[in-house]
DRENPA-3360 file (N, C-alpha, C; in nm, 2 decimals, always signed):
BEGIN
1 = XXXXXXXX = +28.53/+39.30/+17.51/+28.40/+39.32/+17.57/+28.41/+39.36/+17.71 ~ +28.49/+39.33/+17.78/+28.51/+39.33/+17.90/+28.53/+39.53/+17.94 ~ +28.61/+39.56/+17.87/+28.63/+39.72/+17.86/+28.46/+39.78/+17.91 ~ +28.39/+39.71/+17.78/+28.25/+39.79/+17.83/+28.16/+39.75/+17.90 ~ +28.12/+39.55/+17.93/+28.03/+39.56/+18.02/+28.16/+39.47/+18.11 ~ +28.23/+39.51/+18.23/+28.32/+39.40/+18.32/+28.23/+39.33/+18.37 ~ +28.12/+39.32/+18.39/+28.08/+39.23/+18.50/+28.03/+39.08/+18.44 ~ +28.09/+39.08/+18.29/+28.05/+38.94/+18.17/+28.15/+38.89/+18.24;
9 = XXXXXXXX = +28.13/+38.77/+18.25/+28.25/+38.65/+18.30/+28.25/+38.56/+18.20 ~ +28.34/+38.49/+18.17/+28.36/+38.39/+18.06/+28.31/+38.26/+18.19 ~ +28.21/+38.20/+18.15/+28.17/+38.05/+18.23/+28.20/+37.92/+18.19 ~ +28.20/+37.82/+18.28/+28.24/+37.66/+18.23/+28.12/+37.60/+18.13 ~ +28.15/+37.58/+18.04/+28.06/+37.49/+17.98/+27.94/+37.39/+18.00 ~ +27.97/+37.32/+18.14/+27.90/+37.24/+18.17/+27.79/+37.29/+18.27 ~ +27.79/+37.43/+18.32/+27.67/+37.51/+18.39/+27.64/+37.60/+18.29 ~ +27.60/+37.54/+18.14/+27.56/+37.67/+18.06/+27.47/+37.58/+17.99;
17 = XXXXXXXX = +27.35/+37.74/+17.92/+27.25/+37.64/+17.81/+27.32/+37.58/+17.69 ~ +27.34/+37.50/+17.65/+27.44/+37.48/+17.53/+27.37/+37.42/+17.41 ~ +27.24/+37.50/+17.36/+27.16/+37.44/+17.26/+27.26/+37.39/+17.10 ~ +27.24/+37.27/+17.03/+27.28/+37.25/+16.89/+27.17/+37.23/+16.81 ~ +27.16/+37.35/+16.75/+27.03/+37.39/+16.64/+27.08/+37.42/+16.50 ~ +26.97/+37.34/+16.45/+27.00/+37.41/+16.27/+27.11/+37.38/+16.20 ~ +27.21/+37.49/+16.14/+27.34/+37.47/+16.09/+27.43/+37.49/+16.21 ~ +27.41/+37.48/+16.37/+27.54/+37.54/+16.41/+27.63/+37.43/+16.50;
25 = XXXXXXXX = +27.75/+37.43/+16.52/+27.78/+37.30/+16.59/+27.85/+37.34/+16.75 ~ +27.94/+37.28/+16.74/+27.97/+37.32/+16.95/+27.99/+37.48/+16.96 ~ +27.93/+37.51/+17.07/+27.94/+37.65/+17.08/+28.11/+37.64/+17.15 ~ +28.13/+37.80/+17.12/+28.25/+37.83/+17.12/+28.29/+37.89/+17.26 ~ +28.20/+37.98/+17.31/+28.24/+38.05/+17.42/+28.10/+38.07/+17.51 ~ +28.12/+38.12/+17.62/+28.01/+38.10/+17.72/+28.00/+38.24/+17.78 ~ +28.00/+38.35/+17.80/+27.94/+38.44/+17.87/+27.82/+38.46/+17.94 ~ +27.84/+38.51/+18.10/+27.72/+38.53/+18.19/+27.78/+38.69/+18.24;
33 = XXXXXXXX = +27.64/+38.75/+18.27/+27.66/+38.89/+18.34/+27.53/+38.95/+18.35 ~ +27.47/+39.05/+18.44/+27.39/+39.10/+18.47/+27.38/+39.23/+18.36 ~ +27.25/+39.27/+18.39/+27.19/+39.39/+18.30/+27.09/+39.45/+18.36 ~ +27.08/+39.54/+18.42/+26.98/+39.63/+18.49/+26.93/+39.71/+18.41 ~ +26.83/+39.72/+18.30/+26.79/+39.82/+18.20/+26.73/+39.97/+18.33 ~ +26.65/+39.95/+18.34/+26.60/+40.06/+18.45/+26.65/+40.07/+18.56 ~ +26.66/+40.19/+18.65/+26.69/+40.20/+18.75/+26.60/+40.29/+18.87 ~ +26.66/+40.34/+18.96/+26.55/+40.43/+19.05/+26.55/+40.55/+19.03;
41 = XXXXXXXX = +26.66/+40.61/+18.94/+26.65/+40.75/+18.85/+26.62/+40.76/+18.74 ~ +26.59/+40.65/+18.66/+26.57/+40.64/+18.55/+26.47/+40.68/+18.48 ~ +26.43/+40.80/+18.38/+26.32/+40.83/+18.28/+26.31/+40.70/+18.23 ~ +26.19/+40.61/+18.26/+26.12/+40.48/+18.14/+26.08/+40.58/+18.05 ~ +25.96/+40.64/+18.06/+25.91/+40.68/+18.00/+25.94/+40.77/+17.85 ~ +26.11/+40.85/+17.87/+26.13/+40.91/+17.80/+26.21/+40.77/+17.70 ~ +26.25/+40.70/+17.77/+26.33/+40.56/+17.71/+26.22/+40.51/+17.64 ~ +26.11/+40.51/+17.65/+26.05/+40.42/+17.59/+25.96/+40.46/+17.47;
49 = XXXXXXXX = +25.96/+40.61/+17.47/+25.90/+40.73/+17.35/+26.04/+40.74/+17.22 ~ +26.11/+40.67/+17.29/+26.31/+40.69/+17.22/+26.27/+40.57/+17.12 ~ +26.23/+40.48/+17.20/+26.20/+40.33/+17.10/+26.13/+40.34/+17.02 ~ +25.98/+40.44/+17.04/+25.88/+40.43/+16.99/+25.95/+40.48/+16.84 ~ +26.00/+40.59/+16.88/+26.08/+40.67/+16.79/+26.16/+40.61/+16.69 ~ +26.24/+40.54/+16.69/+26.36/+40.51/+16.68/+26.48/+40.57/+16.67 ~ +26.49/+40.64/+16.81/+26.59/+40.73/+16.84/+26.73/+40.61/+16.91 ~ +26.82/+40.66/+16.92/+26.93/+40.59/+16.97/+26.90/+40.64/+17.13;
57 = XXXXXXXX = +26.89/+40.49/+17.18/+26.91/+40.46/+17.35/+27.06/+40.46/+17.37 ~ +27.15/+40.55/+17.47/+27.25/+40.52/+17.50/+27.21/+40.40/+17.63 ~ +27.35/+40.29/+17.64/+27.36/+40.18/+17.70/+27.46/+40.25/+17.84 ~ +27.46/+40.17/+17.89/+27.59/+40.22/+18.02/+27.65/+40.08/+18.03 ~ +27.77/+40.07/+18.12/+27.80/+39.92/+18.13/+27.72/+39.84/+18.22 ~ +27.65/+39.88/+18.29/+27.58/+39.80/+18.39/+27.43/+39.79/+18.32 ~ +27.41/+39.81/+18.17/+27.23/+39.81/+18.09/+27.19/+39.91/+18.13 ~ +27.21/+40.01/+18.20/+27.13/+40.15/+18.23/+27.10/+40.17/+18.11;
65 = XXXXXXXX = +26.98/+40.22/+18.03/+26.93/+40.29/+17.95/+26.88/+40.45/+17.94 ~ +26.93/+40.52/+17.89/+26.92/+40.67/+17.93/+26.89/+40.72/+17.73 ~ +26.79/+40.83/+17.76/+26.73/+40.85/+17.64/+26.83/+40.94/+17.57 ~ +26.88/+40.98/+17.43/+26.90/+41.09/+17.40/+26.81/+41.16/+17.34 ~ +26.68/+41.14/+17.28/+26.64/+41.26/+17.25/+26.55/+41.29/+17.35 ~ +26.56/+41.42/+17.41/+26.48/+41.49/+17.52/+26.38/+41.53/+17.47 ~ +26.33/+41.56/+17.33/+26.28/+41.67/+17.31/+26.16/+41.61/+17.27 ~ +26.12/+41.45/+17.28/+25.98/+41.38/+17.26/+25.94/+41.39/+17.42;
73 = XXXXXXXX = +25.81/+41.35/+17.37/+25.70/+41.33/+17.53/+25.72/+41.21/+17.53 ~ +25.70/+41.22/+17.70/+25.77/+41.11/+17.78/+25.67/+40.99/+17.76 ~ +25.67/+40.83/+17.74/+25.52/+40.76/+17.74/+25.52/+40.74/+17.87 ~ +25.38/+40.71/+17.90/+25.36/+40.70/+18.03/+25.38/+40.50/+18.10 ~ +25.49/+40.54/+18.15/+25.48/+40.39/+18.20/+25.49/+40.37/+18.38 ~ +25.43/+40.29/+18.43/+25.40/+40.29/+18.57/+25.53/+40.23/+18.61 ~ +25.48/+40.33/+18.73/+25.63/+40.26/+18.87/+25.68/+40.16/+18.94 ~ +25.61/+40.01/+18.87/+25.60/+39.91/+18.93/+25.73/+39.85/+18.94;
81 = XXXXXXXX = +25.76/+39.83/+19.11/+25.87/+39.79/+19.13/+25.95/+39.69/+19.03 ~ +25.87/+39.57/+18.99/+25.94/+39.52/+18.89/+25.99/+39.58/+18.76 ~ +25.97/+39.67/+18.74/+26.04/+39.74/+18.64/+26.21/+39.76/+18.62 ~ +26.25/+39.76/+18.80/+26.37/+39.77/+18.83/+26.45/+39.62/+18.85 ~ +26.38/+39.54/+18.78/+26.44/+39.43/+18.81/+26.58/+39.38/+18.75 ~ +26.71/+39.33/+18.76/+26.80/+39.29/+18.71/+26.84/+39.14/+18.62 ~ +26.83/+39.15/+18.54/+26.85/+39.00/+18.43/+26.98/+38.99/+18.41 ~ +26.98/+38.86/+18.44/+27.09/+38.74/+18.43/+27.07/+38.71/+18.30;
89 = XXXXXXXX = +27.22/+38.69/+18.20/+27.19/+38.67/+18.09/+27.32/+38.58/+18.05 ~ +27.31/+38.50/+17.93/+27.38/+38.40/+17.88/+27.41/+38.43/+17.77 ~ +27.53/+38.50/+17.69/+27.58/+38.49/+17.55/+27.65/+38.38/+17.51 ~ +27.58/+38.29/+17.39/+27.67/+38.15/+17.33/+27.72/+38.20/+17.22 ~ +27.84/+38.18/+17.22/+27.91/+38.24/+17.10/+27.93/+38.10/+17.00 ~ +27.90/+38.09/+16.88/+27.95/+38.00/+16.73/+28.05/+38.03/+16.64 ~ +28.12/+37.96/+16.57/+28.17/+38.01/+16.48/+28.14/+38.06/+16.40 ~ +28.20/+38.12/+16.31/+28.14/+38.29/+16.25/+28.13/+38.16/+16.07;
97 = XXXXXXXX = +28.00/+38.22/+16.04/+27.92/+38.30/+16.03/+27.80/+38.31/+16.13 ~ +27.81/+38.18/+16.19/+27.67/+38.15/+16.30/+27.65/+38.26/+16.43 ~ +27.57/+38.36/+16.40/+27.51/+38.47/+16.51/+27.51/+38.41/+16.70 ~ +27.60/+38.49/+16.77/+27.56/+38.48/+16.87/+27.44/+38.45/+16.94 ~ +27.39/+38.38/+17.05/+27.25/+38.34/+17.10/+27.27/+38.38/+17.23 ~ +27.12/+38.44/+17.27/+27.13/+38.51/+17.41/+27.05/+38.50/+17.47 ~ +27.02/+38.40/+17.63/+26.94/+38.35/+17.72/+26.93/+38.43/+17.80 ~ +26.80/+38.46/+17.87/+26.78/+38.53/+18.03/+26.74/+38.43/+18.10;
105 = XXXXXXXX = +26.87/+38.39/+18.18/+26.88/+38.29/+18.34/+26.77/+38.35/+18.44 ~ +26.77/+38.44/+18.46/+26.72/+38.50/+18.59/+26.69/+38.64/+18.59 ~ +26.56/+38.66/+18.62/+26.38/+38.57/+18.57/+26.40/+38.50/+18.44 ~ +26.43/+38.39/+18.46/+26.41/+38.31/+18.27/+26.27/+38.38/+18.20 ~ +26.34/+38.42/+18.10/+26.21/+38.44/+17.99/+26.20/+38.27/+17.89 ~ +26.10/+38.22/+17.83/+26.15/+38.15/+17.73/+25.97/+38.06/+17.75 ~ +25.97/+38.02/+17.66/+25.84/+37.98/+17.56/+25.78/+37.90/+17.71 ~ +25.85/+37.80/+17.78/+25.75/+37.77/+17.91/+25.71/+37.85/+18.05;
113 = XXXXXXXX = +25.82/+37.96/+18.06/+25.76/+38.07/+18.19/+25.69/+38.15/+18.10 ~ +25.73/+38.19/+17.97/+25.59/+38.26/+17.96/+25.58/+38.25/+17.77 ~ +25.46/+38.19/+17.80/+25.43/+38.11/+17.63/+25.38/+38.18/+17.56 ~ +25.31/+38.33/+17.60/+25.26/+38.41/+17.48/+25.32/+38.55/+17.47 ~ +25.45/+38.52/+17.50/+25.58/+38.62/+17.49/+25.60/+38.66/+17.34 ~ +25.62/+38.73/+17.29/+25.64/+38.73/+17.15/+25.82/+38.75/+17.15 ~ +25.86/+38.79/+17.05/+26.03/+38.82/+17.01/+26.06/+38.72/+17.10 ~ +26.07/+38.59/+17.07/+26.15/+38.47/+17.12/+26.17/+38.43/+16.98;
121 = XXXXXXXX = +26.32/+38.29/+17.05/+26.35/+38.27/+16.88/+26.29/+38.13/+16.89 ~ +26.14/+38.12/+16.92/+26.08/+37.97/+16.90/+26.08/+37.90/+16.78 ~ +26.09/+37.86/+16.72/+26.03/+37.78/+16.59/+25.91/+37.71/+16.54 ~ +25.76/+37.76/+16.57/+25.69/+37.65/+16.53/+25.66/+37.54/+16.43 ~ +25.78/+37.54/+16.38/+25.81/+37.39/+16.31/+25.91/+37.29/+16.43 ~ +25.93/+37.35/+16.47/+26.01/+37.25/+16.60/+26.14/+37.21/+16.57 ~ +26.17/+37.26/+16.45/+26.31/+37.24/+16.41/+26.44/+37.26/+16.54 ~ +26.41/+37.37/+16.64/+26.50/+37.43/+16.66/+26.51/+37.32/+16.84;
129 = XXXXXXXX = +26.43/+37.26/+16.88/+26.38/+37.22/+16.97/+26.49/+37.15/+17.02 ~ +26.56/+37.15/+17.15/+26.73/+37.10/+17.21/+26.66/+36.97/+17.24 ~ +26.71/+36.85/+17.19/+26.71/+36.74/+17.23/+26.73/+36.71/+17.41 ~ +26.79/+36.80/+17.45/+26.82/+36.77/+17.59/+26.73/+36.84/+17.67 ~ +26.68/+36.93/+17.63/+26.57/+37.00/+17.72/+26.48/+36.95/+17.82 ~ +26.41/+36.82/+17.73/+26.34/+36.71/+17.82/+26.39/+36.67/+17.91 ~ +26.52/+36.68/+17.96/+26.60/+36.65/+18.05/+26.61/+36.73/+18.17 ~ +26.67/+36.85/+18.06/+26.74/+36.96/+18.17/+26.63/+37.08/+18.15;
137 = XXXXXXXX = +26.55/+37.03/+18.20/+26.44/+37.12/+18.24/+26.48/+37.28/+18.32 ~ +26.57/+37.31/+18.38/+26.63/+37.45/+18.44/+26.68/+37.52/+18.29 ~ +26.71/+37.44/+18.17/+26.75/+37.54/+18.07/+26.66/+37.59/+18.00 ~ +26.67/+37.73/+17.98/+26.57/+37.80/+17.88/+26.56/+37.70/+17.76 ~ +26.47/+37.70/+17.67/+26.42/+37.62/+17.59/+26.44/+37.71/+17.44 ~ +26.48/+37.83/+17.46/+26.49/+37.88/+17.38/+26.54/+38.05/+17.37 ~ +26.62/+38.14/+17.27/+26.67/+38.28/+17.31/+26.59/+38.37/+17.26 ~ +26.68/+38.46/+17.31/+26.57/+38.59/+17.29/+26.61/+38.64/+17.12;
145 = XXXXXXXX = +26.52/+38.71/+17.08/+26.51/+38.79/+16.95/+26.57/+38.92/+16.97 ~ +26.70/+38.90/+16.97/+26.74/+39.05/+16.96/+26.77/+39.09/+16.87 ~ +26.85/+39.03/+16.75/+26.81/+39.17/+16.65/+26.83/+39.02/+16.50 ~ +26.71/+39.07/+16.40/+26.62/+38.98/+16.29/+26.79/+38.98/+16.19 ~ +26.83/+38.87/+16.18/+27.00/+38.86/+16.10/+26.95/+38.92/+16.00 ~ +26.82/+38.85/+15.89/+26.78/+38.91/+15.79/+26.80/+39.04/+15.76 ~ +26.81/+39.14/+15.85/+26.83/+39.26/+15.84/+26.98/+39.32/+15.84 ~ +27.07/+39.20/+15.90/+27.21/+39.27/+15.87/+27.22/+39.40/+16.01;
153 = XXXXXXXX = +27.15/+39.36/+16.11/+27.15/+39.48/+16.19/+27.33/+39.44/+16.27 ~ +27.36/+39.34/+16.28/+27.45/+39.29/+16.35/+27.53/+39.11/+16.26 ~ +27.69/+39.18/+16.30/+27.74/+39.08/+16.20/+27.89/+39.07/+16.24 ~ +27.95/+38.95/+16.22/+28.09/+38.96/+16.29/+28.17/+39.04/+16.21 ~ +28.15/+39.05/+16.07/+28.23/+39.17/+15.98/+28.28/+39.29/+16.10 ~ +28.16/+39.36/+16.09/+28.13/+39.49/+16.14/+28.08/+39.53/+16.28 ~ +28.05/+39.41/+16.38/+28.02/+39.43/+16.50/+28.08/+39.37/+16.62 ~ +28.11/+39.39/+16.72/+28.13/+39.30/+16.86/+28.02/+39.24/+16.93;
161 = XXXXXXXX = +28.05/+39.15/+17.05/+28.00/+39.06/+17.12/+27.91/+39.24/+17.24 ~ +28.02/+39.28/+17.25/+27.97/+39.39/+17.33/+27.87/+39.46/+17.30 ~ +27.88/+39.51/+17.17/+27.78/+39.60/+17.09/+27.60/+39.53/+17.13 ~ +27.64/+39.38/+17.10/+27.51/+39.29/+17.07/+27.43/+39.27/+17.21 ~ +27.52/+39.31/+17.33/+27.47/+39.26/+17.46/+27.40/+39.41/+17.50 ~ +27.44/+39.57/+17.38/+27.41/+39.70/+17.45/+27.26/+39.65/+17.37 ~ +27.25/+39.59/+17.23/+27.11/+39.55/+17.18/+26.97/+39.43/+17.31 ~ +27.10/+39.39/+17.36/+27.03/+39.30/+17.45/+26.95/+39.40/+17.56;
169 = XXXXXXXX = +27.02/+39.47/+17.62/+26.99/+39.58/+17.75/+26.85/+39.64/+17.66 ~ +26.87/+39.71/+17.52/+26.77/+39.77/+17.48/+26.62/+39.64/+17.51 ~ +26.63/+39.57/+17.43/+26.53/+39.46/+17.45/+26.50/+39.43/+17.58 ~ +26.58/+39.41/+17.65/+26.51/+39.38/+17.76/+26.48/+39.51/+17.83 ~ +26.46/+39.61/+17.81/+26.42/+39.74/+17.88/+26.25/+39.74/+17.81 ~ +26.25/+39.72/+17.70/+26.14/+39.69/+17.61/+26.04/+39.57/+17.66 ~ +26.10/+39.48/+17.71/+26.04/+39.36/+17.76/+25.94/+39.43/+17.86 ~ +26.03/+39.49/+17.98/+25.97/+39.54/+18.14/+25.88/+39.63/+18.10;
177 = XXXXXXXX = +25.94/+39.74/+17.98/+25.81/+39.82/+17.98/+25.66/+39.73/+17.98 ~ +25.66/+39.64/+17.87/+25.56/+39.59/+17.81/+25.51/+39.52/+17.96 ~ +25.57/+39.43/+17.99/+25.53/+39.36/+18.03/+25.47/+39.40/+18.21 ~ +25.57/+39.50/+18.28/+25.54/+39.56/+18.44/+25.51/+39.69/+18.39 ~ +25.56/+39.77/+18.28/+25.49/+39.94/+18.29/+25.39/+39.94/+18.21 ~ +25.31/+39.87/+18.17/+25.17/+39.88/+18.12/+25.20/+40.01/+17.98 ~ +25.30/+39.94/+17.91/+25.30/+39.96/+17.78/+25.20/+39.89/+17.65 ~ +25.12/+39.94/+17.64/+25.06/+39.81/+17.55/+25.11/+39.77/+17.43;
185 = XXXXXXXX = +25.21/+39.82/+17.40/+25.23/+39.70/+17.25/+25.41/+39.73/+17.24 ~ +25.47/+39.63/+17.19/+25.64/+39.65/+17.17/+25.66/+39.75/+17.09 ~ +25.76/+39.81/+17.17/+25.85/+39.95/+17.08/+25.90/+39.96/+17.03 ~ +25.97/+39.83/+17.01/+26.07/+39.80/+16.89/+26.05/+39.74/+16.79 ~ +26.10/+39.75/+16.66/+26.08/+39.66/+16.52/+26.04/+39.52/+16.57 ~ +25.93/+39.50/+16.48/+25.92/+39.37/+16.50/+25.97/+39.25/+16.38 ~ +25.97/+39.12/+16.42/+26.04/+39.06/+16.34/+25.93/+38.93/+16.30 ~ +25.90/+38.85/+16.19/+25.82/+38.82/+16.19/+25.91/+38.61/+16.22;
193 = XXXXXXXX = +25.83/+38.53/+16.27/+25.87/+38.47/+16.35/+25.78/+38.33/+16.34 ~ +25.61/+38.38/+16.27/+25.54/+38.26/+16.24/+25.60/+38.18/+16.09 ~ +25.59/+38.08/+16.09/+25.63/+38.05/+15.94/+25.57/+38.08/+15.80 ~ +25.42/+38.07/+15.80/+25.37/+38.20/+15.69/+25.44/+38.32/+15.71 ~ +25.47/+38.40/+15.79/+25.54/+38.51/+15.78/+25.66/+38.53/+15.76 ~ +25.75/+38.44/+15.78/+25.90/+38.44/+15.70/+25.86/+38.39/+15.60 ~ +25.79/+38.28/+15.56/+25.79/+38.27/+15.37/+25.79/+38.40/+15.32 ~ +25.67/+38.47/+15.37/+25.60/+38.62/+15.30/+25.70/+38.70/+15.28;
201 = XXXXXXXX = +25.78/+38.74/+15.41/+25.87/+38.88/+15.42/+26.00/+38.84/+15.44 ~ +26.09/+38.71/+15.43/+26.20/+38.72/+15.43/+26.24/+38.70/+15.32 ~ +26.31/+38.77/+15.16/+26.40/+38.75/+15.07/+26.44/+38.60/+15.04 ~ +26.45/+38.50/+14.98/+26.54/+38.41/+14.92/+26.68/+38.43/+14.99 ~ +26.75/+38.51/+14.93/+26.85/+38.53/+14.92/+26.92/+38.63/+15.06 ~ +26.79/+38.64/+15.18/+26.87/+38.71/+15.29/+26.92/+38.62/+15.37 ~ +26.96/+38.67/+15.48/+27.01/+38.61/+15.58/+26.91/+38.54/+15.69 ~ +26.99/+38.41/+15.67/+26.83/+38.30/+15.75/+26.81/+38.35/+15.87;
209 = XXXXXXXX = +26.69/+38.37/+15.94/+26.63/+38.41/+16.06/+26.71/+38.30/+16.20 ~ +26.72/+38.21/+16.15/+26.76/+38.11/+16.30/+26.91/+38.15/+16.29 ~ +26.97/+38.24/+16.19/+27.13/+38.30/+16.29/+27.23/+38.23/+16.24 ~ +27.18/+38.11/+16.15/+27.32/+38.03/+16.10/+27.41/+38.07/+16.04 ~ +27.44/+38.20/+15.95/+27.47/+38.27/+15.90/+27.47/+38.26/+15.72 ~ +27.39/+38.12/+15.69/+27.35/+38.11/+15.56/+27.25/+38.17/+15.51 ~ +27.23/+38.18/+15.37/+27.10/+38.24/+15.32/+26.97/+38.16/+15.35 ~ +26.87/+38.22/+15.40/+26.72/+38.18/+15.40/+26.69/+38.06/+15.33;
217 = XXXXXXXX = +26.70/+38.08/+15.19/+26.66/+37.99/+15.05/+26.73/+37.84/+15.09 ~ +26.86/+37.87/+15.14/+26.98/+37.75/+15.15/+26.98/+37.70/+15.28 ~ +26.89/+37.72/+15.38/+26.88/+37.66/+15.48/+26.73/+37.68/+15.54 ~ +26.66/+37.73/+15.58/+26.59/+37.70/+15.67/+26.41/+37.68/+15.57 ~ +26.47/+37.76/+15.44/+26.32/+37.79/+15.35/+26.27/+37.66/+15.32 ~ +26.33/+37.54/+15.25/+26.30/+37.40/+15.28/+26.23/+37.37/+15.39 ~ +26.27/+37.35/+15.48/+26.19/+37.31/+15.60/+26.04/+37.39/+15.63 ~ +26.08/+37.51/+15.67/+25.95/+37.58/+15.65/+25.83/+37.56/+15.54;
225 = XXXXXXXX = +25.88/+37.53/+15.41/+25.77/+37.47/+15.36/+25.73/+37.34/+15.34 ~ +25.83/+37.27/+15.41/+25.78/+37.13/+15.42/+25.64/+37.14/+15.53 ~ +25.70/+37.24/+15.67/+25.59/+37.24/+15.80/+25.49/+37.27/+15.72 ~ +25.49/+37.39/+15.63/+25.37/+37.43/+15.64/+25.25/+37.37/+15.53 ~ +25.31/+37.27/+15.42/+25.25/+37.18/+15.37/+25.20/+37.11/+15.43 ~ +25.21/+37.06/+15.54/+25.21/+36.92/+15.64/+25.04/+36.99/+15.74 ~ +25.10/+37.11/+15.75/+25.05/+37.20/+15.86/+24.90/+37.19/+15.85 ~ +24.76/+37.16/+15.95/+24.62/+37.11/+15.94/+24.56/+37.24/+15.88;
233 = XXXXXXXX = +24.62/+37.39/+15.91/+24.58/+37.51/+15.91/+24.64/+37.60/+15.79 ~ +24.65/+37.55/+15.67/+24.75/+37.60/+15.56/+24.67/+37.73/+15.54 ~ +24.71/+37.88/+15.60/+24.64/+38.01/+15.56/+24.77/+38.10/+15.52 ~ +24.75/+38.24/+15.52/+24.85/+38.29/+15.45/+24.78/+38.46/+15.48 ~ +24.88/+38.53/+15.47/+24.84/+38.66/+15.47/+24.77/+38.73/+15.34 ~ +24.67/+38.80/+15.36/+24.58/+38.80/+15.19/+24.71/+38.95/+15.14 ~ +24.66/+39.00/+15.00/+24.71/+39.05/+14.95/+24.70/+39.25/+15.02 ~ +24.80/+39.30/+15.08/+24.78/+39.45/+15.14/+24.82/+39.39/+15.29;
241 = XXXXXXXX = +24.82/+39.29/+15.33/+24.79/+39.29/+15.46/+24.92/+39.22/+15.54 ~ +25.05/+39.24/+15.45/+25.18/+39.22/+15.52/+25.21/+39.35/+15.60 ~ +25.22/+39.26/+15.74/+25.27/+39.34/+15.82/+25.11/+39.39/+15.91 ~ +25.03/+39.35/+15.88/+24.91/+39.39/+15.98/+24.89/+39.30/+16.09 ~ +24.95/+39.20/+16.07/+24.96/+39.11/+16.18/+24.78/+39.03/+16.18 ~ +24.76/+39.05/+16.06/+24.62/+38.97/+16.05/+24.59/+38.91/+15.91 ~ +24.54/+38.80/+15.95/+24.57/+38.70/+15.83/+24.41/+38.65/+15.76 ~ +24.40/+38.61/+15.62/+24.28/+38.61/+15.62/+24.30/+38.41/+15.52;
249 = XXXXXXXX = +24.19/+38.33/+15.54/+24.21/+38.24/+15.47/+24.21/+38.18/+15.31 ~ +24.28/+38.13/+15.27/+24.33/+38.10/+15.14/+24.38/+37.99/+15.07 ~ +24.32/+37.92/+14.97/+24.39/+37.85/+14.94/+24.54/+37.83/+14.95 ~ +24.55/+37.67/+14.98/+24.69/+37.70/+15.00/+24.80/+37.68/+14.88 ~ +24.92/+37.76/+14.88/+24.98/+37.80/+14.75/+25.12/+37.75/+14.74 ~ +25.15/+37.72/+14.63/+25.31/+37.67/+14.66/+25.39/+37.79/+14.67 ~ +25.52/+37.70/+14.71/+25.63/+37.79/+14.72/+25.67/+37.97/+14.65 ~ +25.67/+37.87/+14.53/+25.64/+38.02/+14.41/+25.54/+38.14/+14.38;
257 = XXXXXXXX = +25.42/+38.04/+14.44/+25.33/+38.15/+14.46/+25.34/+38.26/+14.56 ~ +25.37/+38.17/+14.66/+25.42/+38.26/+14.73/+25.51/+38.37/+14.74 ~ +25.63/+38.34/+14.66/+25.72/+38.46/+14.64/+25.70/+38.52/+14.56 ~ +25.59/+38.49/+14.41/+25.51/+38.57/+14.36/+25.45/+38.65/+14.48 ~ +25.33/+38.62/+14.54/+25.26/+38.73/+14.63/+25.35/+38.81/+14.70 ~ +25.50/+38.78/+14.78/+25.55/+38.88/+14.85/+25.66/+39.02/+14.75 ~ +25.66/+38.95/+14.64/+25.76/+39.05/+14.53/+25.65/+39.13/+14.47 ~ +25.69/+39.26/+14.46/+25.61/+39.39/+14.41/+25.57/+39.34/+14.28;
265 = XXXXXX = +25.50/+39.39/+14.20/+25.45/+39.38/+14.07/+25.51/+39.42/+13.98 ~ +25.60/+39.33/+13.89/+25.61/+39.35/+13.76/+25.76/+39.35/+13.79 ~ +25.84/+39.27/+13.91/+25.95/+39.29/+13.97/+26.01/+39.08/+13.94 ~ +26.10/+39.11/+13.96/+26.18/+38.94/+13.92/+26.14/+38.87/+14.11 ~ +26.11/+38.74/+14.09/+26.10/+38.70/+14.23/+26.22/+38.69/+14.28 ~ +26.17/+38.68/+14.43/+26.30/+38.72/+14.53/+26.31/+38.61/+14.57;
% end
């Protein structure tokens, strides 16, 4: 990794977030390094029409993001100095199969500096919640969403620690737009994150969203429908309306119903 971003340093353990969630047990390795997605030459705008796109962002070693396809219109995103800002970041490495996890130290992003952030990996079942946090209040509470495992976008088979950190630069270039260039809505895939919404759209049989490297069904799908049995507000997405990000009320349904409602018609459940 060092080849492509040098300025990652392997860190001591005892100055790092060191969350134990879910299936995963002592983290293995600690990485810290900076990422400047934007710069003072930098086209946002054409970077951020690339996302809209889903064109490939080339990375540089230092997070610079530079567009390749020239040939979209630029979006318009404003020049607000914070756009140029540089993030401190934290890669926790697990043993494989368990997905790397990735913190921003500096500006911390995470569910208490800013609570109506979306693409965080919060859990509102609380499952994922660090016992020590109450404590160590300076540790992020939680990482970023960089890329949904369910999807196989990244994997220790077929990827590096490096590759995952050029995914990180992307996302956080996506952050600043939204959040300092008056981008109004995220450029990137979204991932879904409430727990009605992983019942709905994540497979049985894919890869569990919290990164452990097990299947959905065999680790986290239990729990999720325990929360949401328990839960005072039992609703659910109506039938057309996955993925609209708007939900309408419904009796509430079991497990099976549910994978009935998210499996196509006349198809085996998933």
């Amino acid at each position: 990794m060092r080849a492509w971003f040098p300025q990652f340093e392997l860190c001591d353990r005892r100055f790092c977030a060191t969350p134990r969630l879910g299936q995963r047990t002592r983290a293995h390795s600690y990485w810290r390094g900076r990422l400047q997605p934007f710069q003072a030459d930098s086209d946002s705008g054409l970077v951020v029409a690339n996302m809209f796109a889903r064109r490939t962002v080339r990375v540089y070693g230092d997070g610079f993001l530079e567009a390749t396809g020239t040939d979209l219109a630029p979006y318009r995103v404003s020049g607000a100095a914070q756009l140029l800002t540089p993030y401190t970041i934290e890669v926790v490495t697990y043993a494989p199969p368990a997905l790397p996890r990735i913190f921003a130290l500096e500006p911390r992003l995470d569910s208490r500096t800013f609570p109506r952030v979306e693409h965080l990996n919060r859990d509102d079942s609380g499952a994922r919640a660090n016992p020590e946090h109450h404590v160590l209040r300076s540790r992020p509470d939680c990482d970023l969403c960089i890329v949904a495992p369910q999807d196989n976008v990244w994997s220790w088979e077929s990827k590096d620690i490096a590759e995952l950190i050029g995914y990180t630069a992307v996302w956080l270039g996506a952050y600043a737009a939204v959040r300092w260039g008056g981008v109004p809505e995220w450029p990137l895939p979204h991932a879904p994150h409430a727990v009605e919404r992983r019942m709905l759209e994540i497979p049985f049989g894919a890869m569990c969203p919290c990164g452990s490297g097990y299947s959905y069904g065999l680790c986290c799908r239990p729990r999720d429908d325990v929360f949401w049995r328990s839960s005072p507000h039992k609703w659910t997405l109506g039938a057309g309306q996955v993925g609209s990000g708007t939900g309408v009320l419904v009796p509430f349904p079991s497990s099976d119903v549910l994978r009935a409602q998210a499996a196509p018609a006349n198809s085996p459940l998933v």
